[in-house]
C-alpha positions in Angstrom: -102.5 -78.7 -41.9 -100.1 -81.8 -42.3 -98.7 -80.3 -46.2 -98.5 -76.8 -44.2 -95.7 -78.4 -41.7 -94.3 -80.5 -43.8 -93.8 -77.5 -46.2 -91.7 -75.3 -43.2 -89.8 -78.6 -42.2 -88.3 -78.5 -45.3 -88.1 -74.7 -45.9 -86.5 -74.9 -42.5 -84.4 -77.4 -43.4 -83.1 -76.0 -46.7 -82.0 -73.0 -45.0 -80.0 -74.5 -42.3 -78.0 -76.1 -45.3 -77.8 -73.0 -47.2 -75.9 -71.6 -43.9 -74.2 -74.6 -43.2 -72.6 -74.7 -47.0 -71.3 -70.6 -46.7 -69.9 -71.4 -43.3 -67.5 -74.5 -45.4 -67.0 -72.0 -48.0 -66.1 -69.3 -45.7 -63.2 -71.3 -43.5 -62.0 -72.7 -46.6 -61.7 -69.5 -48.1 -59.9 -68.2 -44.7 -57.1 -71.3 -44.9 -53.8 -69.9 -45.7 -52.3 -72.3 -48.5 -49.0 -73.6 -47.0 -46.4 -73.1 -49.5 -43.7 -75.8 -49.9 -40.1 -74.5 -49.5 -37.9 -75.7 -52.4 -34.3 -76.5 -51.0 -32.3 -74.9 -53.7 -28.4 -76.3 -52.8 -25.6 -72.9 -53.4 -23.2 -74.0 -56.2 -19.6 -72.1 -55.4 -18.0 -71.6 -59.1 -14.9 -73.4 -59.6 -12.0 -72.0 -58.4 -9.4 -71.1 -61.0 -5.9 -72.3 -61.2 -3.3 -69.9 -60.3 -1.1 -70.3 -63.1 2.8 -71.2 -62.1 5.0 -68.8 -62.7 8.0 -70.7 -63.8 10.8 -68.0 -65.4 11.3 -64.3 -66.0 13.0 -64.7 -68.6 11.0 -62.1 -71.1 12.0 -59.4 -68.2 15.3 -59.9 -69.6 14.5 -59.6 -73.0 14.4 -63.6 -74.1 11.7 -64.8 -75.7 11.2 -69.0 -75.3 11.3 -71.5 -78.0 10.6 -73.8 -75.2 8.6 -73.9 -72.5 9.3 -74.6 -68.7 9.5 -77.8 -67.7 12.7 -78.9 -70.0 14.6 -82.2 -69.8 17.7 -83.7 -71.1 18.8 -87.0 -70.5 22.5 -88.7 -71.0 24.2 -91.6 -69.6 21.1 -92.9 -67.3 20.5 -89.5 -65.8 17.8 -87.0 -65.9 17.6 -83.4 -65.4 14.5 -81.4 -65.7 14.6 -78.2 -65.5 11.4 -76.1 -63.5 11.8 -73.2 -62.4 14.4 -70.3 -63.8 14.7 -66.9 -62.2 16.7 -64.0 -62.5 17.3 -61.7 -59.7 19.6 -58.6 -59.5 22.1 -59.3 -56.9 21.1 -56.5 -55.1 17.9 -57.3 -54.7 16.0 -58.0 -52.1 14.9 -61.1 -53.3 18.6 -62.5 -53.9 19.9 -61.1 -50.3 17.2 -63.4 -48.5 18.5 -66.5 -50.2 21.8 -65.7 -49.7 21.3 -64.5 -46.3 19.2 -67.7 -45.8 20.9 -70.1 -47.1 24.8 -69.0 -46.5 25.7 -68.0 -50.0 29.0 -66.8 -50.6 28.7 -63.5 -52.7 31.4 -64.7 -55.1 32.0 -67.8 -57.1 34.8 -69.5 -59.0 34.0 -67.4 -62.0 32.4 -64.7 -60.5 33.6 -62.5 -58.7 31.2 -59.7 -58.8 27.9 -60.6 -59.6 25.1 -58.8 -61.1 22.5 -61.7 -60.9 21.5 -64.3 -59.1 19.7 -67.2 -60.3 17.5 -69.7 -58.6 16.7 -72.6 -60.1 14.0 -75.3 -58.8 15.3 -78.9 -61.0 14.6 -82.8 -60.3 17.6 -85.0 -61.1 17.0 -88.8 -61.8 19.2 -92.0 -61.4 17.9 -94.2 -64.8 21.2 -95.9 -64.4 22.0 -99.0 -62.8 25.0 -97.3 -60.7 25.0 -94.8 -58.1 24.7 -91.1 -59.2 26.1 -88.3 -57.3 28.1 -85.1 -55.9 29.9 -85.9 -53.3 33.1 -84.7 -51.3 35.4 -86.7 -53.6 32.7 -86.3 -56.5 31.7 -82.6 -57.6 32.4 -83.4 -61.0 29.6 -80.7 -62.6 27.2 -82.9 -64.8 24.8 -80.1 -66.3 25.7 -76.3 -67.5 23.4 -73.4 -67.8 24.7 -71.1 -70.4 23.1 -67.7 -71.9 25.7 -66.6 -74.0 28.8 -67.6 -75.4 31.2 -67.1 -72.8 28.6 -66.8 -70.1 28.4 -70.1 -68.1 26.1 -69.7 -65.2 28.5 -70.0 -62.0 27.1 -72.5 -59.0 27.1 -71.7 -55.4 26.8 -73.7 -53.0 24.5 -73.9 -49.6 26.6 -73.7 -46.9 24.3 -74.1 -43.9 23.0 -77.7 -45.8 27.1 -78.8 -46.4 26.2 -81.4 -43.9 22.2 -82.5 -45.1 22.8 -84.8 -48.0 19.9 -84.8 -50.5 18.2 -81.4 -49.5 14.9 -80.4 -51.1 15.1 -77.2 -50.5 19.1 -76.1 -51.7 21.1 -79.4 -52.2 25.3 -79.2 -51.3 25.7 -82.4 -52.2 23.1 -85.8 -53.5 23.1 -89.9 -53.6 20.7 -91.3 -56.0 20.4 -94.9 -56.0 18.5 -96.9 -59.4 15.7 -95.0 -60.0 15.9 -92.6 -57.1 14.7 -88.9 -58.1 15.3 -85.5 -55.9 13.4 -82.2 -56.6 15.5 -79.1 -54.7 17.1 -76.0 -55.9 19.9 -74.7 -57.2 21.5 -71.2 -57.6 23.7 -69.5 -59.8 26.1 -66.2 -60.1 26.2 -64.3 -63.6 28.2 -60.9 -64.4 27.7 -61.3 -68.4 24.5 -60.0 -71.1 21.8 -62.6 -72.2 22.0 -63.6 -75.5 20.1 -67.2 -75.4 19.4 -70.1 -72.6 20.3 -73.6 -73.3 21.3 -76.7 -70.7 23.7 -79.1 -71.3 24.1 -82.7 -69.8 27.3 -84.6 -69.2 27.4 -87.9 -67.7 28.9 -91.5 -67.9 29.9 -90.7 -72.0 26.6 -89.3 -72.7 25.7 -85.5 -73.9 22.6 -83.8 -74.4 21.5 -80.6 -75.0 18.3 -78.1 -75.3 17.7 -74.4 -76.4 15.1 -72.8 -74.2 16.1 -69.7 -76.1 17.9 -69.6 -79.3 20.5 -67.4 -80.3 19.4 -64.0 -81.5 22.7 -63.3 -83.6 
C-alpha cells in the first residue's frame, strides 16, 4: 500500500515538472529578441574646389606659356599679377565697372576702346623707402602689353580719387617697408592680341615675363 503511494507521488510529481519545463520553454520561445541599433554616423563627401578662374585669355585666341599668378620683381618692388580679363567695351560686364566705379570711357591712348580689362594684382614694398602713386607721383611702374604697339591704357577710379590704398580699384597707394596691397586695376585697348607680357620699372631696376609668347 506504502510502494503504491509512493509510486503516484512521484508519477505525480514527474508530471508537474514535465508541465512546468514546457511552460519555461514556451515564454521563452514567446520573448521577442531585442535587437541592438547600430549608430551608423552619415559621412557628407568632400566638397570639391571650385576652380578660380583667373583669365580668358584662350577666348581671345592666346594660349599661356605661363600660368596665373605671375610676378616680376625690380628695384624692391613686387607685382603679381592674378587675375586678367577681357571684356568687350560694350559689354555688360565692362559698363557695370565703369558705371560703378566712374571710369572715363577714353584714356590717354585710347580714345575709342574695344576692350576693357580688369585686372586683380598685389603690389609689394621689399625696399627700404616708400613706394607709391601719388598726386605728384604717377610715374607708371609696370606695363601690360599684347602686341607691339599695343600698350594696355590705365584708367583711373574716379569715385576712390580720394580713398588712398583701395582694395577694391586703387587711384592712388603708400606702401611703407614691407607693406603689400591686393586691389584692381583696369585697362583700355583698341589694338589685336598678338602675345601678353608685363614689364616692371622701378628705382633702376627692370624685369620682365611672357605669359604668352609671340606667335610671329
Amino acid at each position: 500500500m506504502k510502494k503504491t503511494i509512493v509510486r503516484a507521488v512521484l508519477t505525480t510529481t514527474m508530471l508537474f515538472s514535465m508541465v512546468l519545463g514546457q511552460n519555461v520553454i514556451t515564454n521563452a520561445a514567446a520573448v521577442t529578441p531585442v535587437v541592438t541599433a547600430t549608430s551608423t554616423a552619415t559621412v557628407k563627401p568632400a566638397a570639391t574646389p571650385v576652380p578660380i578662374m583667373r583669365d580668358n585669355l584662350s577666348k581671345y585666341g592666346l594660349k599661356k606659356d605661363l600660368e596665373l599668378p605671375v610676378t616680376v620683381t625690380a628695384g624692391g618692388l613686387s607685382y603679381t599679377l592674378e587675375k586678367f580679363m577681357i571684356y568687350d567695351f560694350k559689354s555688360k560686364d565692362a559698363q557695370n565697372l565703369v558705371k560703378k566705379y566712374d571710369y572715363d570711357s577714353f584714356g590717354v591712348m585710347v580714345s575709342k576702346p574695344k576692350y576693357l580689362i580688369w585686372t586683380k594684382i598685389t603690389i609689394k614694398n621689399n625696399s627700404n623707402k616708400i613706394v607709391k602713386r601719388s598726386l605728384n607721383d604717377q610715374k607708371e611702374k609696370w606695363i601690360l602689353s599684347l602686341q607691339g604697339k599695343g600698350q594696355l591704357d590705365q584708367i583711373w577710379p574716379k569715385v576712390n580719387v580720394e580713398k588712398l590704398n583701395n582694395k577694391e580699384a586703387f587711384y592712388y597707394y603708400t606702401l611703407k617697408p614691407s607693406e603689400q596691397l591686393t586691389t584692381y586695376q583696369a585697362y583700355l585697348y583698341d589694338q589685336d592680341f598678338n602675345y601678353f607680357a608685363i614689364r616692371l620699372f622701378h628705382d633702376g631696376g627692370f624685369d620682365e615675363k611672357f605669359i604668352v609668347n609671340s606667335t610671329e
